[in-house]
C-alpha positions in Angstrom: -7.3 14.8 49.3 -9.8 17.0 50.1 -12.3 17.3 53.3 -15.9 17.2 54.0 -16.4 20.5 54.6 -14.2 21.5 51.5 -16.5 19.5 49.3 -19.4 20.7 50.8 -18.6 24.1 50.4 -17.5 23.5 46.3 -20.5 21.8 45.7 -22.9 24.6 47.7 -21.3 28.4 46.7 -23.5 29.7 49.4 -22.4 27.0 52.1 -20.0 30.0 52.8 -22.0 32.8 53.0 -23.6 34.4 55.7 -27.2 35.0 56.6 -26.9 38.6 55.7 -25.3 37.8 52.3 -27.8 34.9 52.0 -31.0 37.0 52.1 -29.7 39.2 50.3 -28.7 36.9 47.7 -32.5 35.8 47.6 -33.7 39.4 47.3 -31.7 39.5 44.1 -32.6 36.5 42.9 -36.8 36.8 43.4 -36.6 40.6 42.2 -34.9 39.0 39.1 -37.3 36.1 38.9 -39.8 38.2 39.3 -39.2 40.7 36.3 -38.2 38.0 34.0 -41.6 36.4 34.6 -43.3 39.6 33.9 -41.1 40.5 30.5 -42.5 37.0 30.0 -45.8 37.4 30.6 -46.1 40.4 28.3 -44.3 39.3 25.4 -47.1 36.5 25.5 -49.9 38.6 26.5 -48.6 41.0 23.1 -48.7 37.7 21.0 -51.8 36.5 22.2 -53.4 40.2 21.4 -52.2 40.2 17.9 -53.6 37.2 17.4 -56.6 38.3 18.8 -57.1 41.8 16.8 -56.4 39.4 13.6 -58.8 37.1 14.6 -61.2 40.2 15.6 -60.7 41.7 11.9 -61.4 38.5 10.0 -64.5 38.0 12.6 -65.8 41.9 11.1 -64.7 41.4 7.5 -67.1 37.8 8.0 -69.6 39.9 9.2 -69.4 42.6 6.2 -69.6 40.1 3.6 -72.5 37.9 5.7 -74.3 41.7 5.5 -74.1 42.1 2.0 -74.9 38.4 1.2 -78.1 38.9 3.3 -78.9 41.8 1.3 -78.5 39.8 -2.3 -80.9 37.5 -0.6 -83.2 39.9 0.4 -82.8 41.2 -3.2 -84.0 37.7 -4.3 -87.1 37.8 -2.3 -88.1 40.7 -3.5 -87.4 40.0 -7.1 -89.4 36.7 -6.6 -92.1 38.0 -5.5 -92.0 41.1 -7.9 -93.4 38.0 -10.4 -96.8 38.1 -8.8 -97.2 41.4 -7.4 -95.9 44.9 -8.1 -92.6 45.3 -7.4 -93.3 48.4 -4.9 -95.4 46.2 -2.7 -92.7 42.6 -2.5 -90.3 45.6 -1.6 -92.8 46.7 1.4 -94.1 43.1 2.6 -90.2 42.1 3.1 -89.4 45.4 4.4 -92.1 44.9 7.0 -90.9 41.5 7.8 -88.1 42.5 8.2 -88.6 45.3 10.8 -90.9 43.0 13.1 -88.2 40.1 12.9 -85.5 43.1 13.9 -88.3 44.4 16.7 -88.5 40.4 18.1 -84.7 40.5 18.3 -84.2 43.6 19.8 -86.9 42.8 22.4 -85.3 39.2 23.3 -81.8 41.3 23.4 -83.6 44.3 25.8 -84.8 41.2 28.0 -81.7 39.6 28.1 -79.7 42.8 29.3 -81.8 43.8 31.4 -81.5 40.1 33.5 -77.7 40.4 33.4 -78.1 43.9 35.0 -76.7 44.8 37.9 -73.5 43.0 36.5 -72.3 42.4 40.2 -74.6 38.9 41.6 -76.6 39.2 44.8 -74.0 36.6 45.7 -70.6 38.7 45.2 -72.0 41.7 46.8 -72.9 39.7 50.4 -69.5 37.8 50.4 -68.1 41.4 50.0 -69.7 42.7 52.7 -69.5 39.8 54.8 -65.8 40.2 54.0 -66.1 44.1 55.0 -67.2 43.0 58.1 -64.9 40.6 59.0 -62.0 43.0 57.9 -64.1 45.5 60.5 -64.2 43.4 63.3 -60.4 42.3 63.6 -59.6 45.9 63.2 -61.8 46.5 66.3 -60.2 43.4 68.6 
């Protein structure tokens, strides 16, 4: 029959090391946690950005195709309106149209910038400093 201690020790490996071997056991053991969790986290993050670039290439060939299907429509305007007028001048009252809708949007995108702009928030750069200071005065104590 075997003893307490005997069982103990079978059932624990380390049970029998000693503090030495023990932390350095764990050394071992986090360092290889630790790069198995970042082999991990790249072979997801290399997934994830192949899906994305696919994702990114459909979003542009949309946008190709939208482009050209805007210009058959434009196209159509013109060519509807070429029924009643010369076909010069539909071409010029929709290409006018056009550029003051694409001088609207470009002004509404200008003023949207230009609120995002300084990217950093009044509220980021005072905990920063605040934190700056903190970091100034324990270094000073």
């Amino acid at each position: 029959m075997t003893s307490l201690k005997e069982r103990e020790i079978a059932a624990n490996p380390y049970s029998s090391l000693g503090t030495a071997d023990l932390i350095k056991q764990m050394s071992e053991d986090v360092s290889r946690l630790v790069r198995d969790e970042i082999r991990l986290a790249t072979l997801e993050l290399t997934r994830k950005g192949k899906r994305a670039g696919v994702g990114a290439g459909m979003f542009g060939g949309a946008g190709v195709l939208a482009l050209y299907g805007g210009g058959a429509l434009v196209a159509a305007v013109i060519l509807a309106l070429a029924l009643v007028m010369p076909g010069w001048l539909a071409a010029v009252i929709v290409g006018v149209a056009l550029m003051m809708l694409a001088a609207l949007l470009g002004l509404g995108g200008k003023r949207q910038v230009s609120k995002a702009t300084p990217p950093l928030t009044k509220e980021t750069m005072k905990s920063i400093k605040a934190d700056m200071d903190a970091v100034k005065q324990g270094a000073h104590r």
